[in-house]
N, C-alpha and C positions, 0 to 999 in steps of 0.2 A: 745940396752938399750931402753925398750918399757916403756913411765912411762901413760901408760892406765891407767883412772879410772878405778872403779869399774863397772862400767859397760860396760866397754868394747871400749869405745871411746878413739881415741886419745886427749891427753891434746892439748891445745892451744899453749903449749912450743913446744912441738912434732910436732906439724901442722908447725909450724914458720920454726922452724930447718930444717925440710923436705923442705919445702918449698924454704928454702933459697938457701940450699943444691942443691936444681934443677936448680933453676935459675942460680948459678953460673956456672954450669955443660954446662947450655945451652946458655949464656952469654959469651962476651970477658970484657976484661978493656974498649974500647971503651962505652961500653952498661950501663957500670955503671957509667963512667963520664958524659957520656946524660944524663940523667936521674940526675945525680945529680945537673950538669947544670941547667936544665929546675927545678929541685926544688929551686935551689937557686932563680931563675929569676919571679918564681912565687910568694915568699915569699917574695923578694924585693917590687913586685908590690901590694904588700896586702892594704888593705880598712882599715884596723883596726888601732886605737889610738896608741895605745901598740907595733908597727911594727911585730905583730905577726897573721899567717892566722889561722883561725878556720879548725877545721877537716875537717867539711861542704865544708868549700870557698876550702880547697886542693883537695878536692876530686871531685869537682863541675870541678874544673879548669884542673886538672887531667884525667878527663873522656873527655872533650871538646879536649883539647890537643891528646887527645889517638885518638878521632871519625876523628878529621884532617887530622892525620896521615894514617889512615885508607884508609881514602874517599881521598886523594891525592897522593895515591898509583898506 
């Protein structure tokens, strides 16, 4: 089920699905409890009034977290 614009791209829903669709493929249950871990524990630690992190600050904290893991490989 392709739901392409009109010109020929795939939609943003389509991208997602796909997307997700792989990652589980290429993921176990372990890989998704990380990761949710580490979001919960990042959003605990948030700056903001509100107890809630900006796109910004998740994605900041997110790429930092990732290079870590990375570079202590």
């Amino acid at each position: 089920m392709a739901n392409n614009n009109r010109d020929g791209k795939m939609s943003l829903e389509e991208a997602g699905r796909k997307g997700g669709e792989a990652t589980a493929r290429n993921h176990d249950k372990e890989f998704y409890q990380e990761i949710g871990q580490k979001g919960g524990e990042a959003r605990s630690n948030s700056d903001n009034d509100d107890g809630k992190m900006s796109r910004e600050e998740a994605g900041r904290k997110g790429g930092e977290a990732r290079a870590r893991q990375r570079r202590d490989k």
